[in-house]
C-alpha positions in Angstrom: 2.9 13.3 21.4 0.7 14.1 24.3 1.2 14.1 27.9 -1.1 14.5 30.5 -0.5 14.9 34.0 -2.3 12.8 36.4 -3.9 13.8 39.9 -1.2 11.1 41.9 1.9 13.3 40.2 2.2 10.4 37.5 2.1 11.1 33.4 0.6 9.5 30.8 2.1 9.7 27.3 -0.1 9.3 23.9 0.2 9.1 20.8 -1.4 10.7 18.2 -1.6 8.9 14.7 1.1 10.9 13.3 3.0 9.9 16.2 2.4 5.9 15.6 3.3 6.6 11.7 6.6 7.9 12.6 7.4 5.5 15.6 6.3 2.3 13.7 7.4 3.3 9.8 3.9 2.8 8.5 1.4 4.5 6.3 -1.7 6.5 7.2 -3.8 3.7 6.4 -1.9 1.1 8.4 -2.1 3.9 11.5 -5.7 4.3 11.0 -6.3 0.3 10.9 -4.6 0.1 14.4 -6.2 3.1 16.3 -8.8 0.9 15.7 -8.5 -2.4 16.6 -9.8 -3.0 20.3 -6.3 -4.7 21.3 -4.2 -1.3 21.1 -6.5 0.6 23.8 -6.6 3.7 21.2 -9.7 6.4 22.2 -10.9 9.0 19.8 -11.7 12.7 21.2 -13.5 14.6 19.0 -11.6 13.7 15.5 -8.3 12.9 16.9 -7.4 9.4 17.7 -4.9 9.0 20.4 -3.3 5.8 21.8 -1.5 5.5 25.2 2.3 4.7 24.5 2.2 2.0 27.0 -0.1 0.3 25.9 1.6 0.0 22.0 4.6 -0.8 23.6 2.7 -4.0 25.3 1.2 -4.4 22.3 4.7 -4.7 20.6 5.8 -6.7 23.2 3.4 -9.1 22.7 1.9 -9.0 26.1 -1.5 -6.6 25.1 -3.9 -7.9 28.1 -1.4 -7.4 30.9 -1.8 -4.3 33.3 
């Protein structure tokens, strides 16, 4: 897990893929599959894939184009 500070004193919290494996009980390949798909607002830097955690969780929530 990654959290960034952000310049208005809020944090944002991401996810790396490890992170979604153990937070959703999947495989790598599952994790991999996701990152990319457009609907979970995952970025890659560099190699490493990183998703925000608010976004998954409105994803999960089923609500994925609300701000």
């Amino acid at each position: 897990m990654l959290t960034i500070e952000q310049t208005d004193g809020k944090s944002a919290v991401f996810l790396t893929v490890e992170d979604l494996r153990r937070y959703l009980n999947i495989g790598s390949y599952t994790a991999y599959r996701l990152m990319r798909d457009p609907t979970m607002g995952a970025v890659k830097l560099g190699n490493r894939w990183l998703i925000p955690k608010s976004s998954l969780e409105k994803v999960l929530s089923g609500k994925p184009g609300e701000q």
